[in-house]
C-alpha positions in Angstrom: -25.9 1.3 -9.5 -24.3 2.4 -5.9 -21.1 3.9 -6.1 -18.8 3.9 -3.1 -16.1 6.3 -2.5 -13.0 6.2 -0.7 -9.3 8.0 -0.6 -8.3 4.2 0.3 -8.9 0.6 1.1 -11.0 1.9 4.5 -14.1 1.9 2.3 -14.2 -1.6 1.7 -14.9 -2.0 5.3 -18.1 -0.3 4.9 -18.8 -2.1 1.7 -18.8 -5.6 3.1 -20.9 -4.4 5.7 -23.4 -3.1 2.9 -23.4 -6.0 0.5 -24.4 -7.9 4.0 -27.4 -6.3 3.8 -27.9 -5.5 -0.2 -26.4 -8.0 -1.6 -28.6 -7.9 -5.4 -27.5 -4.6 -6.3 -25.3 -3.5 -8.7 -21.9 -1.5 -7.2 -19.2 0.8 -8.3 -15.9 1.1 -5.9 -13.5 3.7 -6.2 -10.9 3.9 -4.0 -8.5 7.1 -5.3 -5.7 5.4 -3.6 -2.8 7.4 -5.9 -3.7 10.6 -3.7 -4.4 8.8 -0.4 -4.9 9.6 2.7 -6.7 12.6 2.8 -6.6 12.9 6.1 -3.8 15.2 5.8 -4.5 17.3 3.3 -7.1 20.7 3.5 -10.4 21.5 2.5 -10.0 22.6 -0.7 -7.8 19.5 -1.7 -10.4 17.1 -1.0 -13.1 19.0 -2.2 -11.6 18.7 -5.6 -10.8 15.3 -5.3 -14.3 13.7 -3.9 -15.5 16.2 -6.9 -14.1 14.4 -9.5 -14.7 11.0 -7.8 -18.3 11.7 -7.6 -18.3 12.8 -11.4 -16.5 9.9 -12.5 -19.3 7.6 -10.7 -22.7 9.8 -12.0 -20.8 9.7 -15.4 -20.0 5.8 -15.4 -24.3 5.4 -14.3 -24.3 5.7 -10.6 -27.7 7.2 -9.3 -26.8 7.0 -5.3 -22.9 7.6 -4.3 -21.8 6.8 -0.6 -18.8 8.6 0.9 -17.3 5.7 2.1 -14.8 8.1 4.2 -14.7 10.5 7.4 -12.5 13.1 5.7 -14.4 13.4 2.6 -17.6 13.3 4.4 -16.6 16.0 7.0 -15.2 18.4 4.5 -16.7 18.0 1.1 -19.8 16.4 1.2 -21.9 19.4 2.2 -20.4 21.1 -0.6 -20.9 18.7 -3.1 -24.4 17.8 -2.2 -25.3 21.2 -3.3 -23.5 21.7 -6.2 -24.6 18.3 -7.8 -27.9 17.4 -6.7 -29.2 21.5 -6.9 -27.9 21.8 -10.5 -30.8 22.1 -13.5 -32.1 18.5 -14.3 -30.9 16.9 -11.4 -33.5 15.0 -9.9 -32.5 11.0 -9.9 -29.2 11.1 -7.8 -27.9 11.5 -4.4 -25.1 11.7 -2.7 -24.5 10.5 1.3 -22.1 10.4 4.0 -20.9 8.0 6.6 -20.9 10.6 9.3 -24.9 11.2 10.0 -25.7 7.3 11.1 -22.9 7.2 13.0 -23.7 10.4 15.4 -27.2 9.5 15.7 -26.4 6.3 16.5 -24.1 7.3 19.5 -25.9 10.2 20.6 -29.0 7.8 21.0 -27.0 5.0 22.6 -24.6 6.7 24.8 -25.1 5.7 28.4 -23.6 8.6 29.8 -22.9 11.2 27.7 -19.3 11.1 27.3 -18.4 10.6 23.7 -14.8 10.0 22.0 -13.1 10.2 18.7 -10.6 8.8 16.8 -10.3 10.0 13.7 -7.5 11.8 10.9 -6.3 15.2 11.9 -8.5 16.8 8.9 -11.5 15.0 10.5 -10.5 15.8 13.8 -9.7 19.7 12.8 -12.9 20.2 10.5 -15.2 19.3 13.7 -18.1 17.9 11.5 -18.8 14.9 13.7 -19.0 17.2 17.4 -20.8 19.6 15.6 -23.6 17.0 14.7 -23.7 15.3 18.2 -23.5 18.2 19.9 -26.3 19.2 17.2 -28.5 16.3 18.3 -27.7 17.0 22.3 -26.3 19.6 23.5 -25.5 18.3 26.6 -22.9 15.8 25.2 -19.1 15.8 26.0 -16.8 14.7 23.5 -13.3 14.0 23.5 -11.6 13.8 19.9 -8.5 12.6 19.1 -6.5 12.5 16.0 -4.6 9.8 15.8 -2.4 10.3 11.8 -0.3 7.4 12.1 -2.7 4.6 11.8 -4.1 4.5 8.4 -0.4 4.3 7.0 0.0 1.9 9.6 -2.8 -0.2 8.5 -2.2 0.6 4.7 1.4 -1.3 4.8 -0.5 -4.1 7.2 2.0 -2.7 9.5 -1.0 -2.4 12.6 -0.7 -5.9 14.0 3.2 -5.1 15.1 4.0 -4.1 18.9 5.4 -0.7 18.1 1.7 0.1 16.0 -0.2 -1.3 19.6 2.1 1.1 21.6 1.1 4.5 19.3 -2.5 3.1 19.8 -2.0 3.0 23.3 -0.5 6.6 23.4 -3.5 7.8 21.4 -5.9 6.4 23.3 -5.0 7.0 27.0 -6.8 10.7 27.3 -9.9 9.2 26.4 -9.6 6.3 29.3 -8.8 9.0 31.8 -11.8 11.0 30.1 -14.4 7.8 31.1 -16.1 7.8 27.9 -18.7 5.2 27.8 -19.0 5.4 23.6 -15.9 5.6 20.6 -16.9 6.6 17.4 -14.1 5.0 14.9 -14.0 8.1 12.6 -12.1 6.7 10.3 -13.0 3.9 7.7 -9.7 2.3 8.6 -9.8 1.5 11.9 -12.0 -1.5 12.3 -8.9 -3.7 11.0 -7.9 -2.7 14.8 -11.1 -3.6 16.2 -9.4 -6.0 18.1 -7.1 -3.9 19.5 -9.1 -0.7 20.3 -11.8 -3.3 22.5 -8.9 -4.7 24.5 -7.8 -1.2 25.6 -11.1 -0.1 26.5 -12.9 -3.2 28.0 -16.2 -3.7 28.4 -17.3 -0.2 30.0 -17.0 1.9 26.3 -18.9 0.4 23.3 -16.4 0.5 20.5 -18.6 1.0 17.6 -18.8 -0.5 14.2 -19.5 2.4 12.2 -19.7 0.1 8.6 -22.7 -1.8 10.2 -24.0 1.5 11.6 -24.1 2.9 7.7 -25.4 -0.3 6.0 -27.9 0.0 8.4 -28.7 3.3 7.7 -28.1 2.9 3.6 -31.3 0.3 3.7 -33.5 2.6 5.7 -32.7 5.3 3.6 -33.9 3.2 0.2 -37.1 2.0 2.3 -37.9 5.9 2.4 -36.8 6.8 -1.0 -38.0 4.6 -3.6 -37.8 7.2 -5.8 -34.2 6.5 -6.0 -34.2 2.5 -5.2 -36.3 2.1 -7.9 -33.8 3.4 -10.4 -31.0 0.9 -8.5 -29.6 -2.1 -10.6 -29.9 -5.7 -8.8 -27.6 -8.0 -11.1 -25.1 -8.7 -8.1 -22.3 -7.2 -9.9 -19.2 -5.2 -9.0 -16.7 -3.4 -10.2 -13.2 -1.8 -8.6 -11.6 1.0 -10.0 -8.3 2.4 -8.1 -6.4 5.6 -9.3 -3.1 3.2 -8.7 -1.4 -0.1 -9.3 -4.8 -2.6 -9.6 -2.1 -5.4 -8.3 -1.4 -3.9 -5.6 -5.6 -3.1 -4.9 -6.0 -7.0 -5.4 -3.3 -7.4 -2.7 -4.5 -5.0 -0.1 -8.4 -4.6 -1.2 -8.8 -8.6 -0.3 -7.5 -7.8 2.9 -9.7 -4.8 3.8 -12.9 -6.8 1.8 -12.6 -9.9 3.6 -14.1 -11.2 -0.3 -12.6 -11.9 -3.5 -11.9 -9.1 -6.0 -11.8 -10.9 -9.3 -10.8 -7.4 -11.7 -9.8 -3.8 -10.9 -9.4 -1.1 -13.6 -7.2 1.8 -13.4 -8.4 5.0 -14.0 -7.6 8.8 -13.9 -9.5 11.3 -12.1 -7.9 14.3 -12.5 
């Protein structure tokens, strides 16, 4: 089985772009929306917490789990990727981020070198994603942002209203005067403004889809490792697991999913 991980419903935006691609497989979704975001807590915080996620999906028969989320990814995946997959025994599981594909795919696409963010504070603060573009080139100018208010925004579907496009429109207008041609999303959030974030920029910055980026990425990765695709489950089966109310997962998760969620278990992670 896959198992994708989020703090929220942000992950689900990934996951439809994955089951695009893969749609046989077997998944596991865990969004540990009790203690969501993360964006605002420290490191040590969501170290713990992506710990225990990434135990409870191993433990439930998972064999590859995707951080479906920019803070996790920026400040515990490292971490955990060493402290899981190094242990004794360990050989038939992996764990991946969303932030690799993304950079890579920017670095490589970005017409003139000017790169922006968007992203939580913790992401912005923990400087995982500049640190890997500016890993790839050097030469590259980036120009994050944090933008906090928009996941609750989005969380409470409050992101279509005038006032959410106006705190968009404040976060946004130091990148515009900064003439980036390229905007990493870096949060799994922020497509559901899509939308919005293109009609700001126009057509000179290439808004991208980071959950297509990663699906994209996830099937070349199992094309190169078949020692862990060949341990994968194709039945076409999911299930949702939420740390809080699974009513109010069925409300918002459809929303985020774009697909039917037929059950959702609660569960406890801590």
């Amino acid at each position: 089985m896959i198992g994708i991980f989020d703090s929220g419903y942000g992950g689900l935006t990934v996951f439809k772009e994955i089951r695009k691609l893969l749609p046989d497989y077997d998944y596991m979704y865990l969004g540990d929306n009790a203690r969501a975001p993360y964006g605002g807590r420290g490191k040590e915080k969501v170290t713990s917490f992506s710990r225990e996620a990434v135990k409870f999906l191993f433990d439930k028969g998972c064999h590859l789990v995707l951080f479906a989320c920019y803070t996790a990814s920026s400040l515990a995946l490292r971490e955990l990727q060493k402290e899981f997959l190094r242990a004794p025994g360990i050989t038939d599981k992996k764990i991946l981020g969303v932030i690799r594909p993304v950079v890579e795919h920017a670095a490589k696409h970005s017409r003139k070198g000017a790169i922006g963010i968007v992203a939580t504070r913790a992401t912005i603060d923990s400087k995982a994603l500049e640190t890997e573009l500016k890993n790839l080139k050097p030469e590259l100018k980036i120009f994050p942002k944090a933008c906090p208010l928009l996941v609750p925004l989005i969380e409470e579907h409050w992101h279509k209203t005038p006032e959410a496009r106006m705190i968009l429109k404040k976060y946004l207008r130091s990148l515009k005067n900064a003439n980036i041609d390229t905007l990493i999303l870096g949060c799994t959030h922020y497509p559901l403004m899509m939308s919005d974030f293109k009609r700001f920029f126009g057509k000179k910055v290439d808004v991208l889809n980071g959950g297509k980026i990663v699906a994209e990425s996830l099937v070349n990765y199992l094309e190169r490792h078949h020692e862990i695709k060949s341990l994968l489950s194709k039945n076409g089966r999911i299930t949702y697991y939420t740390t809080d109310d699974p009513e109010r997962f069925f409300e918002f998760g459809r929303y985020f999913a774009k697909v039917p969620i037929e059950k959702v278990e609660r569960v406890s992670l801590s």
